[in-house]
C-alpha positions in Angstrom: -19.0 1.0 -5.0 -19.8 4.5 -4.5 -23.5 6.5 -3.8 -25.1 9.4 -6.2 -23.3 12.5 -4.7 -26.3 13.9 -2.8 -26.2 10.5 -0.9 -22.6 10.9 -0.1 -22.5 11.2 3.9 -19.4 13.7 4.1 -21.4 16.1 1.7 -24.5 16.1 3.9 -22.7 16.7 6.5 -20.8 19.5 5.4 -24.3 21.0 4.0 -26.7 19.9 6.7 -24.3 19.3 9.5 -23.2 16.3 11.6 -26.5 15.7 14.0 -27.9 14.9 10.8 -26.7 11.9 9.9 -27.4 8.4 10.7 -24.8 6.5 12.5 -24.1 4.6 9.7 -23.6 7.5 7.6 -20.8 9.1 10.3 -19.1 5.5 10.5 -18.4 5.4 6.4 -17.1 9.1 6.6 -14.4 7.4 8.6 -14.2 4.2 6.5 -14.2 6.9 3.3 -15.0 4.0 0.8 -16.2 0.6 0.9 -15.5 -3.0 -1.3 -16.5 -4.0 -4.7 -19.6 -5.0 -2.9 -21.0 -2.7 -0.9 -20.5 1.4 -0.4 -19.2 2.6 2.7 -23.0 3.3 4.3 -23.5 -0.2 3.2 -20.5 -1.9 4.8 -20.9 0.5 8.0 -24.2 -1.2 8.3 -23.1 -4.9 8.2 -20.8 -3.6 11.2 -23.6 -2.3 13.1 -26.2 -5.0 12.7 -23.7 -7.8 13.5 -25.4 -9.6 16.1 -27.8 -6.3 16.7 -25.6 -5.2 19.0 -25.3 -1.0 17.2 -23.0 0.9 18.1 -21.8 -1.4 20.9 -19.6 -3.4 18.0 -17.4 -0.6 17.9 -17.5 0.0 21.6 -16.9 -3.5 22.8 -14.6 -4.8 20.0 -10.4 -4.8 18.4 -9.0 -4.7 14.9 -9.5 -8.5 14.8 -13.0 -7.9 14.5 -13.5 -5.6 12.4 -10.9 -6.7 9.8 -13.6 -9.7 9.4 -15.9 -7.3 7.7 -15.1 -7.6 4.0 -13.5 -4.3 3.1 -12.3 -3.2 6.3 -8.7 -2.9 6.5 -5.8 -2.8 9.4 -6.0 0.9 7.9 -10.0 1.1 8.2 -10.0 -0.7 11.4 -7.5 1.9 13.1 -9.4 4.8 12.1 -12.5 3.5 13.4 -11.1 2.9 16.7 -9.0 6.1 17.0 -12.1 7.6 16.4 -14.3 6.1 19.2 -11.7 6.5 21.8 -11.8 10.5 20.9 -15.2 10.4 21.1 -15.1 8.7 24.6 -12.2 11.2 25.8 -14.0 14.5 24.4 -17.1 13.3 26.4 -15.6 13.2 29.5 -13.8 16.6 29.1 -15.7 19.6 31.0 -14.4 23.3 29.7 -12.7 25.3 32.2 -11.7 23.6 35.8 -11.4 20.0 36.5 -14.4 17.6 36.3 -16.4 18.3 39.5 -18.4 15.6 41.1 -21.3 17.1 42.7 -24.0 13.6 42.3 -23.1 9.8 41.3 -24.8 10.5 38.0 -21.7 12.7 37.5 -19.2 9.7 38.1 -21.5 7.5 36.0 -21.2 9.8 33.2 -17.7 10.2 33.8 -16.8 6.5 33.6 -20.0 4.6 32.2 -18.2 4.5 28.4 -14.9 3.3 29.7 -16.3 0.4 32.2 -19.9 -0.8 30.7 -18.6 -3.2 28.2 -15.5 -4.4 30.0 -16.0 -7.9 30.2 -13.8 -8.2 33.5 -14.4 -6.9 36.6 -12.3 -3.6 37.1 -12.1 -1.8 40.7 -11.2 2.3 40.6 -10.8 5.1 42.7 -11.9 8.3 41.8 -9.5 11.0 43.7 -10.9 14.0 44.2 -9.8 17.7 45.7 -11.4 19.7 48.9 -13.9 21.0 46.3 -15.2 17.3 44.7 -13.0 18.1 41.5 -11.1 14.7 39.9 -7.6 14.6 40.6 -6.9 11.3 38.9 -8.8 8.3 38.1 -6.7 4.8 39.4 -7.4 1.4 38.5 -6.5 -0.8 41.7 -7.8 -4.4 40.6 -8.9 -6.4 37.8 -10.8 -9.4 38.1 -13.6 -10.6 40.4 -13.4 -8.5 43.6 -12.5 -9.9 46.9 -10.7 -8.5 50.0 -7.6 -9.9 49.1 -7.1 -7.9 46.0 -9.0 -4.9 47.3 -6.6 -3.9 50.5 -6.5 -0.7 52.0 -2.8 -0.1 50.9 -3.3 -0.7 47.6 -6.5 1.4 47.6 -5.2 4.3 49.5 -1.4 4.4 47.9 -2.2 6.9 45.3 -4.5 8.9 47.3 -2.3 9.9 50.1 0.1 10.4 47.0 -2.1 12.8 45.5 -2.7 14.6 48.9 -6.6 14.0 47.9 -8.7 15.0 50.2 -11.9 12.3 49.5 -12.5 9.3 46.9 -15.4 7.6 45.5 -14.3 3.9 44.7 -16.0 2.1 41.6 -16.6 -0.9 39.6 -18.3 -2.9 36.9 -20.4 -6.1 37.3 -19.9 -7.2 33.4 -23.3 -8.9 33.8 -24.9 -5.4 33.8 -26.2 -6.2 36.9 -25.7 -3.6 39.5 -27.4 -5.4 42.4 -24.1 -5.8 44.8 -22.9 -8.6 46.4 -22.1 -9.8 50.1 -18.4 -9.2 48.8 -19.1 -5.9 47.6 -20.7 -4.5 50.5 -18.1 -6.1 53.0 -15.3 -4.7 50.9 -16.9 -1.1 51.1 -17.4 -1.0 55.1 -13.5 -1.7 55.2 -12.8 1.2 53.0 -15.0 3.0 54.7 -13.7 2.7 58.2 -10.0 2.8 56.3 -10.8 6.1 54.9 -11.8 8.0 58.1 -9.0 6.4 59.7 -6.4 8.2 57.1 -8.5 11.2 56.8 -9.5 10.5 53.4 -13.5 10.2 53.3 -15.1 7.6 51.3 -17.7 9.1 49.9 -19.9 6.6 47.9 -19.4 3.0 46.1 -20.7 3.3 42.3 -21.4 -0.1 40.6 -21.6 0.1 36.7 -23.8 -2.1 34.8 -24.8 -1.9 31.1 -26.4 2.0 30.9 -26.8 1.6 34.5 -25.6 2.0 37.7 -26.3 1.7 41.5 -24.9 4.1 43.5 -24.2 2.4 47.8 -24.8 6.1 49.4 -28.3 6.1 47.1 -29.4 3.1 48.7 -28.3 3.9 52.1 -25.7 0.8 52.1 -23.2 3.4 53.2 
């Protein structure tokens, strides 16, 4: 089924420009057409209002899923995705130097795509230069945190690696609940005193919710 051309979402796009649309009308530019049954704005809806969860179904979701959409194929499916992770890549890109981290806003915005919707718990380290720019982002532990997972040597490996001269370690609570735990707080005084121990400052422990997060040097845990 297709819509009257001045309808047609890659046309206003091309003539009004991409902020224009509607998010349904970006998704079915990527689908290009729909089924029998519906057009591509149509069938780029149904994915968006499953459950009311938006743009989150695309987010937060595989090719199983969205091959359940009638009209959507393997083909369809792999476009959709390729094109959120670009969007999630190009929004962590800064032009010119490397990413500097001068706030833990910055580190939210960095990371809050990646980790809001995992639906385990995932434990990073942010690695950064003398001057608070990223050197490399390392995922240390997945699954619920607790000081047998989260060691020193398997926190600091990479770092001393990377000659980095400070990290900022961070995780998710897939409740998107960013109050911290006993766990959490005891893991982050070890790192702590780890860290000036090595000569690699710990600067802040950034928890991740959904949209949110709580940052331990904010709130004077740390």
């Amino acid at each position: 089924m297709e819509l009257p051309s001045e309808d047609r979402p890659r046309e206003k796009l091309l003539s009004q420009g991409p902020d224009t649309l509607t998010n349904s009308e970006l998704i079915a530019i990527i689908l290009r057409v729909g089924s029998a049954k519906d057009t591509a704005v149509d069938l780029a809806r149904k994915i968006l209002n499953h459950d009311g969860r938006g743009l989150k179904n695309l987010l937060d979701t595989g090719p199983e899923f969205l091959c359940t959409f009638h009209g959507v194929s393997d083909a369809k499916a792999a476009q959709l995705l390729a094109a959120v992770e670009l969007g999630k890549r190009v929004a962590r890109l800064e032009p010119g130097n490397k990413y500097k981290i001068s706030s833990p806003g910055d580190v939210s915005c960095y990371l809050m795509e990646d980790m809001r919707y995992l639906k385990k718990e995932h434990f990073k380290t942010v690695l950064m230069d003398t001057k608070n720019q990223i050197i490399d982002v390392v995922t240390v532990s997945i699954g619920n945190l607790n000081s047998s997972i989260v060691h020193p040597r398997e926190v600091f490996a990479e770092a001393i690696k990377k000659s980095s001269a400070s990290m900022i370690l961070v995780h998710n609570h897939p409740s998107g609940d960013t109050k911290p735990s006993r766990e959490d707080i005891n893991i982050t005084e070890r790192l702590v005193e780890a860290g000036d121990i090595m000569g690699i400052k710990v600067l802040d422990h950034i928890i991740i919710g959904d949209g949110s997060y709580l940052s331990f040097k904010e709130e004077n845990i740390i």
